[in-house]
C-alpha positions as CSV (number, residue, x, y, z in Angstrom):
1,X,0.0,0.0,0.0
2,X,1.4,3.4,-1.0
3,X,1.4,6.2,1.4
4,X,-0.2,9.1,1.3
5,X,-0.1,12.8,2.6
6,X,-1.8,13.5,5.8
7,X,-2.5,17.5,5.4
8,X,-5.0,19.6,8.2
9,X,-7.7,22.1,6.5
10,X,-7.9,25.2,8.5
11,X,-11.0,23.8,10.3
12,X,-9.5,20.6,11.5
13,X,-6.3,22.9,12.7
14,X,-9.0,25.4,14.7
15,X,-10.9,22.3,16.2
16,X,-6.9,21.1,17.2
17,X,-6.4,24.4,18.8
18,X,-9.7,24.1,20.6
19,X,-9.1,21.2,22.3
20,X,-5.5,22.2,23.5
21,X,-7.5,24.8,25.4
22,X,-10.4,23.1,26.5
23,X,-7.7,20.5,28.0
24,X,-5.2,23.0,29.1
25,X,-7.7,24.9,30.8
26,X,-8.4,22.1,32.8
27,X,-5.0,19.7,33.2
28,X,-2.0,21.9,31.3
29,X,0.3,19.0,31.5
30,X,-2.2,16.6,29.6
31,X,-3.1,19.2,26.6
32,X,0.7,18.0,25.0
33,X,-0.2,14.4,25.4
34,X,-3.8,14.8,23.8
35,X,-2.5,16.6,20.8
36,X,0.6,13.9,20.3
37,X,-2.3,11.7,20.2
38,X,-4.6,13.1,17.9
39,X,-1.4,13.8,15.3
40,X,0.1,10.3,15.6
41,X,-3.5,9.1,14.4
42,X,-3.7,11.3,12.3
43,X,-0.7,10.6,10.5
44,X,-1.6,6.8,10.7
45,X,-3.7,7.6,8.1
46,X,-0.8,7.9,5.5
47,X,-0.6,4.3,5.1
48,X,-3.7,2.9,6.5
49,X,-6.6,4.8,5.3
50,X,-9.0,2.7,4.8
51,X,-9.3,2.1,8.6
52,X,-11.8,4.5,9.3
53,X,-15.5,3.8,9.1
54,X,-17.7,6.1,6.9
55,X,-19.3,8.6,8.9
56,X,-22.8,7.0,9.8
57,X,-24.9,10.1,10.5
58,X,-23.5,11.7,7.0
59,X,-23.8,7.9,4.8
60,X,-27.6,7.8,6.0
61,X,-28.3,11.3,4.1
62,X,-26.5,10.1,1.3
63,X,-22.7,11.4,2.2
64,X,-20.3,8.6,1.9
65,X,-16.9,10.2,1.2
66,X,-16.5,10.9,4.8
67,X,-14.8,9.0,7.0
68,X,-13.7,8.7,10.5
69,X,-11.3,7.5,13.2
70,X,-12.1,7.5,16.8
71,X,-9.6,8.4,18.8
72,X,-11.9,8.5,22.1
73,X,-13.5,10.4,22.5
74,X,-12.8,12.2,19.0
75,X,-13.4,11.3,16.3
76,X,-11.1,12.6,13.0
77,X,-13.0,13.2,10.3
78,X,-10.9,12.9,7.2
79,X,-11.4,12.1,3.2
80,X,-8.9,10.5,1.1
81,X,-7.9,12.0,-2.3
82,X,-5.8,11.1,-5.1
83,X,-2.6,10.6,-3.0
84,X,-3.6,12.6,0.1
85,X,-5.5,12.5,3.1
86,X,-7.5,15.4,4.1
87,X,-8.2,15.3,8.2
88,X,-11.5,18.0,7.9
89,X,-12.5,18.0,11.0
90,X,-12.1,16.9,14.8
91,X,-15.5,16.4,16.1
92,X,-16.4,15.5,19.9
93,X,-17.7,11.6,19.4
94,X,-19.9,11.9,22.8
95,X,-21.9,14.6,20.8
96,X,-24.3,14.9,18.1
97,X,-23.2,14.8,14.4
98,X,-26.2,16.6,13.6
99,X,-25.8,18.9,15.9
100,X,-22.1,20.1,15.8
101,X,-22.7,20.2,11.7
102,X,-25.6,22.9,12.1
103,X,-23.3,24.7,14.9
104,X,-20.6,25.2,12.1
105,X,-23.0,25.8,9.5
106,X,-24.5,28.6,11.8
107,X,-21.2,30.2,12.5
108,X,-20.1,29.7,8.6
């Protein structure tokens, strides 16, 4: 299997940044580990990225060039192009799809 390129949009990069400071704010010296761990999946991706489910709540409305890997309790949203993996979004698995989608679309 080749590898690909594991790139961050801007979104995925402000939801990163997010969750440094929600996790800072509460335990500083675990926001460093968190991130290590969401970038190591991340980057997992580069060879294996088929290993994500599609995204559930987006396949059932038709949308099924999503994907995503849980790292708990995230989940990295990502889609895989020609030779390069797009992580889109970090979204907070314990919540609803629906609902975080019509939070961005509002503040879009």
């Amino acid at each position: 299997m080749s590898d690909h390129e594991v790139y961050w949009t801007p979104t995925a990069l402000q939801d990163l940044a997010a969750i440094l400071s929600h996790v800072a704010a509460e335990n500083p010296a675990a926001a460093a580990a968190v991130i290590d761990r969401l970038e190591v999946r991340a980057e997992s991706l580069g060879t294996l990225t088929p290993r994500g489910r599609t995204v559930p709540e987006l396949s059932e409305i038709g949308v099924h060039h999503y994907r995503e890997l849980i790292e708990r309790p995230w989940s990295l949203v990502y889609t895989v192009e020609a030779m390069r993996v797009a992580v889109v979004a970090i979204l907070d698995s314990r919540r609803d799809l629906q609902t975080l989608l019509l939070e961005r679309l509002i503040r879009s």
